[in-house]
BAMARSE-126613 format. One line per 8 residues: their letters; for each residue x, y, z of N, C-alpha, C. Coordinates in pm, 1 decimal. Example, Ala and Ser with C-alpha at 12.3 -4.5 7.8 and 13.67 -1.06 7.14 Angstrom:
// BAMARSE-126613
AS> 1319.0:-569.0:780.0:1230.0:-450.0:780.0:1320.0:-330.0:780.0  1285.0:-225.0:708.0:1367.0:-106.0:714.0:1290.0:3.0:787.0
END
This chain:
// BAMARSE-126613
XXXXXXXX> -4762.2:-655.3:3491.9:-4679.8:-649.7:3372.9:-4548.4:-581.3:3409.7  -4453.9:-620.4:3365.0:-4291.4:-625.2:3385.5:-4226.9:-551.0:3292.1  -4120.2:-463.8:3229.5:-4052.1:-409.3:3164.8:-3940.3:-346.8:3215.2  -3846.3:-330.6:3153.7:-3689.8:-320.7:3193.5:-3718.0:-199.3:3164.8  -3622.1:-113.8:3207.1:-3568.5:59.5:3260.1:-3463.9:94.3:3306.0  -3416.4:176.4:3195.4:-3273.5:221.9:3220.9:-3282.5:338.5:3356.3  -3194.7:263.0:3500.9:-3166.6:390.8:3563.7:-3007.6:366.6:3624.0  -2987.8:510.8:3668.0:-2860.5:559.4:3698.0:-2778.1:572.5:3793.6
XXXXXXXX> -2868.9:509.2:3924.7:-2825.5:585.5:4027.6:-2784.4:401.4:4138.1  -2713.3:420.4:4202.5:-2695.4:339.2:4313.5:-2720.5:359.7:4435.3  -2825.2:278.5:4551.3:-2885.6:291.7:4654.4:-2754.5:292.3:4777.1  -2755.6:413.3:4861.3:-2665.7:399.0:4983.3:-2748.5:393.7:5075.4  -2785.7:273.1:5148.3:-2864.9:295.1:5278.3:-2806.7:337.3:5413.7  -2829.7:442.2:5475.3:-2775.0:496.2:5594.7:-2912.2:478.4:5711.3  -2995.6:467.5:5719.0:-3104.7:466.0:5807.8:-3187.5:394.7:5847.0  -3241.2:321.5:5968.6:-3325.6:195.4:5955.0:-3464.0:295.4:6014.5
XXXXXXXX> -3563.2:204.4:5936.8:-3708.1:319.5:5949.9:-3752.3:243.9:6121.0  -3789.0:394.8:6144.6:-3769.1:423.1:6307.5:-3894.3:254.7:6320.6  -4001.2:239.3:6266.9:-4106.3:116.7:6336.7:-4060.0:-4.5:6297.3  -3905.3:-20.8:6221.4:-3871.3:-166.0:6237.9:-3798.0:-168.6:6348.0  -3751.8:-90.5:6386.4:-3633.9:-52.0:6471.1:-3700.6:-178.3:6594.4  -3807.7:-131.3:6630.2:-3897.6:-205.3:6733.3:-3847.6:-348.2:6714.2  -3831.2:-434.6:6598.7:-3803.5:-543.9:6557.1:-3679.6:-606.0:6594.9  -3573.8:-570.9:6597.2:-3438.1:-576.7:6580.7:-3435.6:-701.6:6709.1
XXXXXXXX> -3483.8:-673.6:6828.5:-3441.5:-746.8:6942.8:-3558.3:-874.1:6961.4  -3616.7:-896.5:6859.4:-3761.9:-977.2:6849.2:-3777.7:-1088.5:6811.5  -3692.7:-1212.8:6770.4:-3686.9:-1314.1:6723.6:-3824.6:-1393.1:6660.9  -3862.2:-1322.0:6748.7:-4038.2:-1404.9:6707.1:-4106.4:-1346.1:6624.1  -4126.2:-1193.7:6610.0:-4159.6:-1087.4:6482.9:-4181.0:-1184.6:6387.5  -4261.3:-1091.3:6286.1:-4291.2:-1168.8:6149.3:-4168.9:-1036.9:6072.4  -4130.0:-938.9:6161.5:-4017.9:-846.9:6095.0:-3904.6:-899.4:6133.3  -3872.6:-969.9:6229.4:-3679.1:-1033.2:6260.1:-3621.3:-990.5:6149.6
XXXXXXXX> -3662.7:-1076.1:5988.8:-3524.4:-1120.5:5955.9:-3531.6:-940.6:5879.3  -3644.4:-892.7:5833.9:-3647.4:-749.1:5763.9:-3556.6:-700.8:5813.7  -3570.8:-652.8:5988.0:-3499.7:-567.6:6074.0:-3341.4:-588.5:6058.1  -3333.0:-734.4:6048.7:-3169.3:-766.4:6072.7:-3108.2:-755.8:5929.3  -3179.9:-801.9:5829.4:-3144.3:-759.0:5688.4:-3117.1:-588.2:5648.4  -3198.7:-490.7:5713.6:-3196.7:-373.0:5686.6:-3063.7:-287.7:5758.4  -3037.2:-384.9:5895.4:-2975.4:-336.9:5961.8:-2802.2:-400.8:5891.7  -2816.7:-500.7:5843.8:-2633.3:-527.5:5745.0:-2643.6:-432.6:5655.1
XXXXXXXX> -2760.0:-349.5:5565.5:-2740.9:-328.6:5470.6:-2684.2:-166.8:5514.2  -2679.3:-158.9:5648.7:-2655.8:24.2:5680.3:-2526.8:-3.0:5737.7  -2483.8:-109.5:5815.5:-2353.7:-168.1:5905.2:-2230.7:-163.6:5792.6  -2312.8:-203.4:5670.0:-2239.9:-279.4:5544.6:-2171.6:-145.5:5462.4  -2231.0:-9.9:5481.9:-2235.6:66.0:5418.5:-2152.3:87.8:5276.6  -2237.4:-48.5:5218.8:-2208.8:-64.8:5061.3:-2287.5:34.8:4957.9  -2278.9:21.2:4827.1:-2369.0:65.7:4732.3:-2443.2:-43.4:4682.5  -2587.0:6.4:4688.8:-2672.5:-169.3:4617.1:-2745.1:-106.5:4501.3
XXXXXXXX> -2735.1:-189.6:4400.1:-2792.5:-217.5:4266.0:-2947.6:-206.9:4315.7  -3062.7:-108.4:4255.8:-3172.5:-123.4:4222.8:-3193.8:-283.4:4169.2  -3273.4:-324.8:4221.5:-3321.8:-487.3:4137.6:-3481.5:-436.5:4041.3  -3562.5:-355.0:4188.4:-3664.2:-338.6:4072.6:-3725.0:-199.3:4147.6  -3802.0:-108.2:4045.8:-3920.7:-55.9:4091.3:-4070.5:-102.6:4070.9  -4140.8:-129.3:4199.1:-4288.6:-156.2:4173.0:-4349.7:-13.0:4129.1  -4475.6:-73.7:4084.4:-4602.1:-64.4:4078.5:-4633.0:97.4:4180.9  -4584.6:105.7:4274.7:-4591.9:191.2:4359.6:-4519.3:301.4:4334.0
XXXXXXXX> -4344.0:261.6:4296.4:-4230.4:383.3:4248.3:-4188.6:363.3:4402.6  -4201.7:207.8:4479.3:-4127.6:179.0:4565.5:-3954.4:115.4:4504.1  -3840.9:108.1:4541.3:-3716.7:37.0:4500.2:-3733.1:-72.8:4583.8  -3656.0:-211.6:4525.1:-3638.1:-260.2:4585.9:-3490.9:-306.8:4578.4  -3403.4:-423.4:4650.3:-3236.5:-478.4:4636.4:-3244.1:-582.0:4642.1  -3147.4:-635.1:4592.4:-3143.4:-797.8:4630.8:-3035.1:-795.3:4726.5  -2999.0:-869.2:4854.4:-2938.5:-916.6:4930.1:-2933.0:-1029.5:4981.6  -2800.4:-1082.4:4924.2:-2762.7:-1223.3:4916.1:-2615.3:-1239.0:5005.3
XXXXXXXX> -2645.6:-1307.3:5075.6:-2526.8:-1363.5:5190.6:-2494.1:-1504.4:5238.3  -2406.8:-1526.6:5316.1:-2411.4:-1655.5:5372.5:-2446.8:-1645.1:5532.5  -2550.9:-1689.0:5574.5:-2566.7:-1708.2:5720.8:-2469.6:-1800.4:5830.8  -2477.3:-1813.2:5947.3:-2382.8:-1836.0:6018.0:-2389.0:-1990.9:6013.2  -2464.5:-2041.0:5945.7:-2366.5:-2234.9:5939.3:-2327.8:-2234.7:5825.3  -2350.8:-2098.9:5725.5:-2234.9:-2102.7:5596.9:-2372.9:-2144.2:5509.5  -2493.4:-2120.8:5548.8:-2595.4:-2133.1:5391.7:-2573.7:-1998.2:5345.0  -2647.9:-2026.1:5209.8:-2684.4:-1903.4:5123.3:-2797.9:-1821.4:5158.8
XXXXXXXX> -2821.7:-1717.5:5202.9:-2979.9:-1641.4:5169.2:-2991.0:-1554.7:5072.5  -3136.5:-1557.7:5016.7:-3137.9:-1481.0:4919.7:-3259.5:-1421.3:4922.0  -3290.6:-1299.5:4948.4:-3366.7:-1190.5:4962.0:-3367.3:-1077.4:4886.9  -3487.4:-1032.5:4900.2:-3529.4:-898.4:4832.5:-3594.8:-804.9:4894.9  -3575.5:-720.1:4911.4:-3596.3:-587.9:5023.3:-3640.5:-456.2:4991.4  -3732.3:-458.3:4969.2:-3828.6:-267.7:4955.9:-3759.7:-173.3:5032.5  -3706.9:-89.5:5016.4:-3636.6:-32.0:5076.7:-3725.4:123.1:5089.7  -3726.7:172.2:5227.8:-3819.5:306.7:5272.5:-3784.1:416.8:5243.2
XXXXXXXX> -3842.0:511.3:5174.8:-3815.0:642.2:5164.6:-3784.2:654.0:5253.5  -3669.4:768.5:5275.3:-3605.9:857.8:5367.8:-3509.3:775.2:5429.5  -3428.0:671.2:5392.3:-3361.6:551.8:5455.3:-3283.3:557.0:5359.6  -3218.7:623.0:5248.0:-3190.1:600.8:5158.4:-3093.6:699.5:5093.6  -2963.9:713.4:5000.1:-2920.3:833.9:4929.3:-2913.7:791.9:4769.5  -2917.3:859.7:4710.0:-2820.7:796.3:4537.4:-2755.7:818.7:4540.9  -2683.9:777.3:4459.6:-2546.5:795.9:4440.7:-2496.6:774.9:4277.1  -2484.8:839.0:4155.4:-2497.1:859.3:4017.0:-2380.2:717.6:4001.3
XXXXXXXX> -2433.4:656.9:3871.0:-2320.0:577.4:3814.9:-2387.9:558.8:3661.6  -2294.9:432.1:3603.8:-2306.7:433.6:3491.8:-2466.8:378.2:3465.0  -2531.1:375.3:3353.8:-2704.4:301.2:3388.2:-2703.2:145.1:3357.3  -2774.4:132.7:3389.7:-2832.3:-41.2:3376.0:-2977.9:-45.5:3425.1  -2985.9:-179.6:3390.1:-3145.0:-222.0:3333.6:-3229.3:-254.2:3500.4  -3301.6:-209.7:3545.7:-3393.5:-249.3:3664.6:-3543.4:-294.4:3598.2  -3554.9:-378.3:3682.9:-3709.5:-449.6:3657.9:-3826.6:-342.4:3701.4  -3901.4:-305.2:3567.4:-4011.4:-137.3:3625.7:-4140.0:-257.6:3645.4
XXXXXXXX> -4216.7:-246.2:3716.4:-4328.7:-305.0:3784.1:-4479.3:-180.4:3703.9  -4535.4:-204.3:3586.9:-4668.4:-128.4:3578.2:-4783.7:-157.3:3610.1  -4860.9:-104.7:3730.9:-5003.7:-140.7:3721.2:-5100.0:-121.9:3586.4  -5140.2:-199.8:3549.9:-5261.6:-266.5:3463.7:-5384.9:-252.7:3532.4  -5462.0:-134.4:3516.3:-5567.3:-151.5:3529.4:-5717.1:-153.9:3443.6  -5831.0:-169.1:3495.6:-5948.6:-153.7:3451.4:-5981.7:-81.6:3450.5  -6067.9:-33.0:3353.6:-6212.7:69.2:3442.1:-6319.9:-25.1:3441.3  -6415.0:27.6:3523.3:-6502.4:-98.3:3454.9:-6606.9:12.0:3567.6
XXXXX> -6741.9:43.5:3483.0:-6882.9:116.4:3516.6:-6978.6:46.8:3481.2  -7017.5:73.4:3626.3:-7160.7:-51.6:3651.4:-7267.4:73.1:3676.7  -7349.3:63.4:3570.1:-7498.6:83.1:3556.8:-7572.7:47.0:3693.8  -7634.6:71.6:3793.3:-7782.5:97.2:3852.1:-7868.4:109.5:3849.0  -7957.9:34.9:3757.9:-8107.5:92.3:3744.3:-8184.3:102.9:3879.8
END
């Protein structure tokens, strides 16, 4: 279940988390494009819009570019504690992610 949430702050990424790092030179990885995505977003040293918080009180961004024959990509990126600064601005709406759970007690006779 999904609900909007006012927050305040804008993501500055300065840091790539030290076990993608491993990735960066790997083409074959199932991390390539993570590594190389994480790594524009610190090169880039822009401010990125929260897109959403999960379930966890992980953030995530959207990052959207054109690759080198001139397509579009469009990605979304969890971004790691400690990889990260805020930076205060005006608020807007991010997608909050709530776990829904059960209880559910099962008897043993």
């Amino acid at each position: 279940m999904s609900n909007k949430k006012n927050f305040d702050s804008l993501v500055y990424i300065h840091t790539m988390p030290k076990w993608l790092e491993a990735y960066l030179d790997d083409p074959h990885s199932d991390y390539y494009t993570w590594s190389k995505d994480y790594e524009r977003l610190i090169v880039g040293k822009q401010l990125w819009r929260v897109w959403m918080i999960d379930e966890f009180g992980a953030y995530w961004i959207e990052l959207n570019y054109m690759d080198e024959k001139g397509l579009p990509v469009f990605h979304t990126i969890k971004i790691e504690h400690g990889t990260y600064a805020f930076v205060e601005t005006e608020k807007y709406k991010v997608i909050y992610l709530m776990l829904r759970t059960k209880l559910v007690f099962i008897t043993i006779v």
